[in-house]
N, C-alpha and C positions, 0 to 999 in steps of 0.2 A: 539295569541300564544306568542307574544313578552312582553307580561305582565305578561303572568302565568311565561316566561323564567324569566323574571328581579325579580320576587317575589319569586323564590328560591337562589337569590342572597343575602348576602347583602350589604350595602354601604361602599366603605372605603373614610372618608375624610380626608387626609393629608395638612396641612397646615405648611409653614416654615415662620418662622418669621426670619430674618437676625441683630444681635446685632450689637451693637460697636466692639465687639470681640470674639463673637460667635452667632450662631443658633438657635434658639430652632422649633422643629419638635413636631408639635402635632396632633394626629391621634383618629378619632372614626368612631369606628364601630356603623352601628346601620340599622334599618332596613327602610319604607320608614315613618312610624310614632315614634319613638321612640330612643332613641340611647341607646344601647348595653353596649360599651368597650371605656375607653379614656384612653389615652397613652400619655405621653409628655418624651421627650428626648434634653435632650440640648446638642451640640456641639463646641468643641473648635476651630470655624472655620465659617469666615464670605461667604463663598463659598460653593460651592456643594463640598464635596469631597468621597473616596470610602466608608469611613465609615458611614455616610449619607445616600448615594445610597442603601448599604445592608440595614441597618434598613428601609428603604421606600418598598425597595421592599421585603423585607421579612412578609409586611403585605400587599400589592397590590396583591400581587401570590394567596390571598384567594377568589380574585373573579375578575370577568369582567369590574366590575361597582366602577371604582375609580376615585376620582379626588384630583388634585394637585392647590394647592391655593399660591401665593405668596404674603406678603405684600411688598406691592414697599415703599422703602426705600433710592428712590434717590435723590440725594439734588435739583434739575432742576423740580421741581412740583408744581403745587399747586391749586387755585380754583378763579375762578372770578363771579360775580354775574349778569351772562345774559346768556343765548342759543342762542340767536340773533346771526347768526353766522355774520354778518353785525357789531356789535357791541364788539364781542369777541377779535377784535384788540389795542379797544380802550383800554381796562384794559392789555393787554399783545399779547405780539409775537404767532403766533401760528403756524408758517411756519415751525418749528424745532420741533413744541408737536403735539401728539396724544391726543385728547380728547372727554369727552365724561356728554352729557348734563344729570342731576341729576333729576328729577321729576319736568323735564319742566319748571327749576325755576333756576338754576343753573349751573356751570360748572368747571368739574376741567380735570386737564391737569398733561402730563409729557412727558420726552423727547422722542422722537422715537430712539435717540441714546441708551439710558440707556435701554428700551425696547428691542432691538436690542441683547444687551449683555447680558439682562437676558434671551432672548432665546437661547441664543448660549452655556450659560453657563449652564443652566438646560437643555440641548437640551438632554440628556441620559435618564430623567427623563421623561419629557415634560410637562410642566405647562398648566394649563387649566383657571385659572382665576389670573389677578394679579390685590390687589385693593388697592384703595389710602384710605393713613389715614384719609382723609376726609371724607369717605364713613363710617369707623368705627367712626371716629367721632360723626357723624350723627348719626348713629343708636344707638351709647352708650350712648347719651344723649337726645335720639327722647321725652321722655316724659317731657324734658324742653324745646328744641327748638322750639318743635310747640304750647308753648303758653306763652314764656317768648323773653325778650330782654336782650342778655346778651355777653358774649365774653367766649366761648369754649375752650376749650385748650386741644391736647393731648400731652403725654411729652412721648418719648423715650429717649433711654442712649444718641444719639447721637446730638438727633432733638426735632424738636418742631413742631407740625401741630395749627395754629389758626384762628379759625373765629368766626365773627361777625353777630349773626341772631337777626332777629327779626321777632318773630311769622311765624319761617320757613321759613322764604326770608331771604337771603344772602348778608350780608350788606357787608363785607372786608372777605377777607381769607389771609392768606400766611402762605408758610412751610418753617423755620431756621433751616437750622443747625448748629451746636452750635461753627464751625471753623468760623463761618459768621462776630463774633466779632475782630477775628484775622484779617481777613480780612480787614474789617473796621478801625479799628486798624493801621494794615500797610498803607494805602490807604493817610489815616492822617498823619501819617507821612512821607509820600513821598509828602503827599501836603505841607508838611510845611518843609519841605527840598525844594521844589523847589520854594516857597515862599521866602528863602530866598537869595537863588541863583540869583530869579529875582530882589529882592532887592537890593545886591550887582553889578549887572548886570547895572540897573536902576540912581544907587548913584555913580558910577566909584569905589567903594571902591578897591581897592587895599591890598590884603592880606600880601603880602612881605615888604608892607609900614607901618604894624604894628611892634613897639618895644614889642618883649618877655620874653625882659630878665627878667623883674621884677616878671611878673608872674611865670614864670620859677623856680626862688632864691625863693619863697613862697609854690612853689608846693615839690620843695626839702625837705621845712623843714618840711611837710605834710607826705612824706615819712614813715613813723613809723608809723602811722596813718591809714594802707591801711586797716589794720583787721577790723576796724570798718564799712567798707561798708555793710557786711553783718549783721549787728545790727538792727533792723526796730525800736524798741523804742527807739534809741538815735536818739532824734530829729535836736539834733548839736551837738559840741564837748562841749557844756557847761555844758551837761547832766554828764558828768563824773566826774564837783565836787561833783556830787551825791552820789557817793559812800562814804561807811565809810571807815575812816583810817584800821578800824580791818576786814575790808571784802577781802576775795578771789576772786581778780579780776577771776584768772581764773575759780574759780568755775560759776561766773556770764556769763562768755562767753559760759561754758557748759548750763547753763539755758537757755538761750538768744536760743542759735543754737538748744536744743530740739523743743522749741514753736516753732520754724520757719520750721522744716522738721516736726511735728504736724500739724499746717499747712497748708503745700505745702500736707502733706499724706490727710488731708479731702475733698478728690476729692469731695465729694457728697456735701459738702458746696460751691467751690467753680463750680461745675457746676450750683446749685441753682441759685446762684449768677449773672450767666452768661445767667440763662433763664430768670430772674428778666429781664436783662438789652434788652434783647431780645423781651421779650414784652412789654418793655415798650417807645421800638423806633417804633414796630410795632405803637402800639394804639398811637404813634405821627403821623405816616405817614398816619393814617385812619381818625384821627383828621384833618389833614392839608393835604391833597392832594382833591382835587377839585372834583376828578373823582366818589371819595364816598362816600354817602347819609351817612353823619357821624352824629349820635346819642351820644348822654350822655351814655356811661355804666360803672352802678354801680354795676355790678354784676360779676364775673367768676366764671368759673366752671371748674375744672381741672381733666383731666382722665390721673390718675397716673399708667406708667407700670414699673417707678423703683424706688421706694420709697423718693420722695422729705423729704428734710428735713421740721422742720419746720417756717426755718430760709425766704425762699420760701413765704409761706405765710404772715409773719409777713414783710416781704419787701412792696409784694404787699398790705396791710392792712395799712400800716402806712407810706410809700412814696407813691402810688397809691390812699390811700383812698376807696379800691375796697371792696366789702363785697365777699368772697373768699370760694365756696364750695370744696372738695377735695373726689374723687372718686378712688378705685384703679380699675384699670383692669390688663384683663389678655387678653394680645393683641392674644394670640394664639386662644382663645375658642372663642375671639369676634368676629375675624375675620374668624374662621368658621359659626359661626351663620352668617354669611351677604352670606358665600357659601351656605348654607343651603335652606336662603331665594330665591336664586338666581336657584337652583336645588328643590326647594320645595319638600324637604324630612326631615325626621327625625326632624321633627317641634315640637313633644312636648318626652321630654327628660323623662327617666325615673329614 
């Protein structure tokens, strides 16, 4: 009885994917072989909020049999390569994550706090599966991983998911996001402020016992001088006999300052840039850290959900030396298929 019931139903699968600075909500209908209707809606809003909820639930109200998908998108995640729950400490803390082992070969992890907040925050709604990008990973690139040796990459607006397989065994994982360089960043220079603190600490120097006047009377007559900071091609002030006697200084300084907020505006160059430097500390740390069966790869494979430039690849191609495949996806459809696989319905699409 409960099969003829469910077979007058059909499926709804909702799936929200969470941006840098919006949502997208993508929905299909479909039956338990087939899918139906797909719907995608994007929102101005990295949270659940009312407008969200009515669109969700104005397509749930058409039947019993719904389910709710989230991708987790928290920066405290990521994947180590063993089940051995004996050994799971050795590659990372597990006392603060929930996790859970991948086809008896692997394992990825995220925080029970972030967990935590995503059910409290969709608690109106109620989420039924949330899956790591590792898992899409995996399955968007299943017909390379299980017979190539290569280094994975999935890239969101804000993050970076990356691992390391060979022949479907899981040589390194780790997920960046992309504040991580900030991070690092700041970190360095607190260490080198306090480097030299202990220097001076170390040597007696005495700060009050240095004479300033000189420098002082020199930085005076630098004064006039200040506009040029904001210049990036004058490489010294010597650059300025460059100019010709019949040139409009100040039209140069309007040139100067377009290129520089040109720029600071090609966010999508300098985030390229920023996942360049990101993996390429990763693949030092899987190089050089002891813990992991580290392998030559000459390969990646990248599953694109915001359009990299192609500045991107030609980094990794010719600082890296990597021969550099590039896929797009569309994080919302893909991480429905892995709910699908997971509910084994609506398996061949029409």
């Amino acid at each position: 009885m409960f099969n003829i019931f469910e077979a007058l139903y059909r499926k709804i699968l909702i799936t929200i994917v969470p941006k840098s600075k919006s949502s997208d909500v993508y929905i299909e209908i479909c039956s338990r072989t087939a899918v139906l209707k797909q719907f995608k809606e994007s929102f101005e809003t990295t949270t659940l909020n009312k407008k969200m909820i009515d669109y969700i639930n104005s397509y749930i109200k058409e039947s019993p049999y719904f389910y709710i998908t989230l991708l987790d998108v928290s920066q405290t995640q990521g994947a180590v390569p063993t089940c051995d729950k004996v050994r799971l400490s050795y590659y990372n803390d597990m006392s603060t994550s929930e996790y859970k082992c991948f086809n008896k070969k692997w394992t990825f992890y995220t925080s029970k706090t972030d967990l935590y907040k995503i059910e409290k925050e969709y608690e109106e709604i109620g989420i039924d599966f949330v899956f790591s990008p590792f898992s899409v990973l995996t399955n968007f690139f299943k017909d390379k991983i299980d017979t190539n040796m290569a280094l994975y990459v999935l890239i969101q607006g804000e993050s970076l998911s990356l691992a390391v397989f060979e022949n479907s065994e899981l040589l390194f994982a780790e997920h960046l996001p992309l504040s991580l360089l900030n991070d690092i960043y700041n970190n360095e220079e607190l260490s080198h402020s306090e480097e030299i603190l202990d220097l001076e600490s170390d040597e007696g120097i005495d700060l009050e016992d240095i004479d300033m006047s000189e420098e002082l009377d020199e930085l005076n007559d630098l004064e006039d001088l200040d506009d040029f900071a904001d210049i990036e091609d004058l490489d010294s002030l010597e650059d300025i006999d460059d100019f010709a006697e019949d040139q409009d200084i100040e039209e140069v300084f309007y040139e100067a300052e377009d290129e520089i907020a040109e720029n600071e505006s090609d966010d999508n160059f300098n985030d390229d840039y920023q996942r360049y430097s990101l993996i390429q500390t990763s693949l030092g740390k899987y190089y050089n850290n002891k813990k992991y069966n580290s392998k030559f790869i000459e390969n990646i494979y990248i599953a694109d959900s915001v359009g990299i430039s192609q500045e991107l690849k030609r980094y990794l191609e010719e600082e890296m030396f990597l021969n550099v495949y590039i896929r797009t996806i569309d994080l919302s459809a893909e991480v429905t298929e892995i709910t699908k696989m997971e509910l084994n319905i609506c398996n061949t699409a029409t």
